[in-house]
N, C-alpha and C positions, 0 to 999 in steps of 0.2 A: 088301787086304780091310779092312773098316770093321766095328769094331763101336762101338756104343751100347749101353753098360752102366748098368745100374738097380738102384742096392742095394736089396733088398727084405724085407718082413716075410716076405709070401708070392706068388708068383706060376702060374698055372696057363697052359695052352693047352688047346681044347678042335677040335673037326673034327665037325662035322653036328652040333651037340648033345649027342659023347662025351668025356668029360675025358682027352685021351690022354698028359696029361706035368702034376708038379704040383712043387713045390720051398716049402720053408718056406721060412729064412733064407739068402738067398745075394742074386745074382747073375744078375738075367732082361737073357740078352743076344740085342740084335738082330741079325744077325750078315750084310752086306751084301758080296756078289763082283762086282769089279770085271773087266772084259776082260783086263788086263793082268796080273791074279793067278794064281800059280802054286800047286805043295804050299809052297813056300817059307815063303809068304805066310801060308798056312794055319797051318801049323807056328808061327812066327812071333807070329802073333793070338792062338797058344790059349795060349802061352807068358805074352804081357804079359796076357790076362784072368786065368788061375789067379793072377797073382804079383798085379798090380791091386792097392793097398793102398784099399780103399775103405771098413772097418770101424775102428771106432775100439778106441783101446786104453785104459789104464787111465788113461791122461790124459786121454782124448778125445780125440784127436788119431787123423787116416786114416793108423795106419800098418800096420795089420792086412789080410792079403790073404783069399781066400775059405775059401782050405784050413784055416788057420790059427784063424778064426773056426769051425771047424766047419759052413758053410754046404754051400750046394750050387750050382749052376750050370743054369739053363734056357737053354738055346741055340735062339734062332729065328731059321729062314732067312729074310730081308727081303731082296728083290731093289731094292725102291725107296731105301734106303738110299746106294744106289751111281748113283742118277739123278743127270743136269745141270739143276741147277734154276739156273743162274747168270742167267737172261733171261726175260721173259714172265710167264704165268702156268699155263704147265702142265708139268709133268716130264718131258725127256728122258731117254728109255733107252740111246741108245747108246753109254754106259760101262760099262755092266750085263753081263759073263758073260753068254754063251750059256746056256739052262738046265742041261743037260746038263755042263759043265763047272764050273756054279756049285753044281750037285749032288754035284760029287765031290768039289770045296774044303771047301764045307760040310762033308762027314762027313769030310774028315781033318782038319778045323779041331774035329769031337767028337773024332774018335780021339786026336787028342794032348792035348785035354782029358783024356780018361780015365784018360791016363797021369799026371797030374799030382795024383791023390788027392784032391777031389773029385768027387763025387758030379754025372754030371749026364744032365741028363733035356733030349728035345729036342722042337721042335715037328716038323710031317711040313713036308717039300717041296717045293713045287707048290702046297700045299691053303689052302684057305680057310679060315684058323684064327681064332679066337675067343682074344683075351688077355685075360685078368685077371692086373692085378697093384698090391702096394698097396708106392709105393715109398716105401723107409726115408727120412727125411730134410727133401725129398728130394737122391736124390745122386745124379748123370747124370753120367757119361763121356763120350766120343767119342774113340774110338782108332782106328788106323790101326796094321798089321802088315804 
């Protein structure tokens, strides 16, 4: 699994025009399933995003993780994340989770979020969602679990 984490002031998702998930200071993560990913993987991801030290500390220095910051966590499902863009000019899909399978990743890549003490809010599945978000920094990740 791949995520693309984005420290942020604030970040929302929205679905037809309705604000369905919102987060002040945290963590709007992209969150990409690969064919080859399991619950493992999942478990795995949500583990290195909560720990992530991407907040600074009294030095200024990113040793500060999201919990710890008192943030929150926006988690949105990106299927393109996990495309082969290695050649041409358009993105393949077939390393992309079937959907159905990248749907169950996903929510036990929230579930074990949830367990780890922040706060987190997610976008829907499937839908054609609307992101705003204003990122801290800025400060961009790319992880792999």
């Amino acid at each position: 699994m791949i995520a693309l984490l984005q420290r942020a002031q604030r970040a929302s998702v929205s679905v037809d025009g309705t604000s369905i998930a919102h987060i002040e200071t945290g963590i709007c993560t992209f969150v990409g399933v690969t064919a080859t990913d399991d619950h493992s993987n999942a478990a795995r991801l949500a583990k290195r995003v909560a720990a992530y030290r991407l907040f600074s500390d009294s030095a200024g220095r990113m040793n500060v993780n999201v919990v710890d910051a008192g943030g929150a966590v926006l988690a949105i499902p990106q299927f393109t994340l996990a495309a082969d863009t290695s050649r041409g000019n358009r993105a393949g899909f077939g390393p992309t989770a079937e959907p159905a399978i990248a749907n169950t990743l996903f929510d036990v890549f929230v579930a074990e979020l949830n367990t780890r003490d922040a706060p987190v809010a997610t976008g829907r599945f499937g839908a054609d969602m609307q992101v705003e978000l204003v990122n801290d920094g800025p400060v961009t990740f790319w992880i792999e679990g």
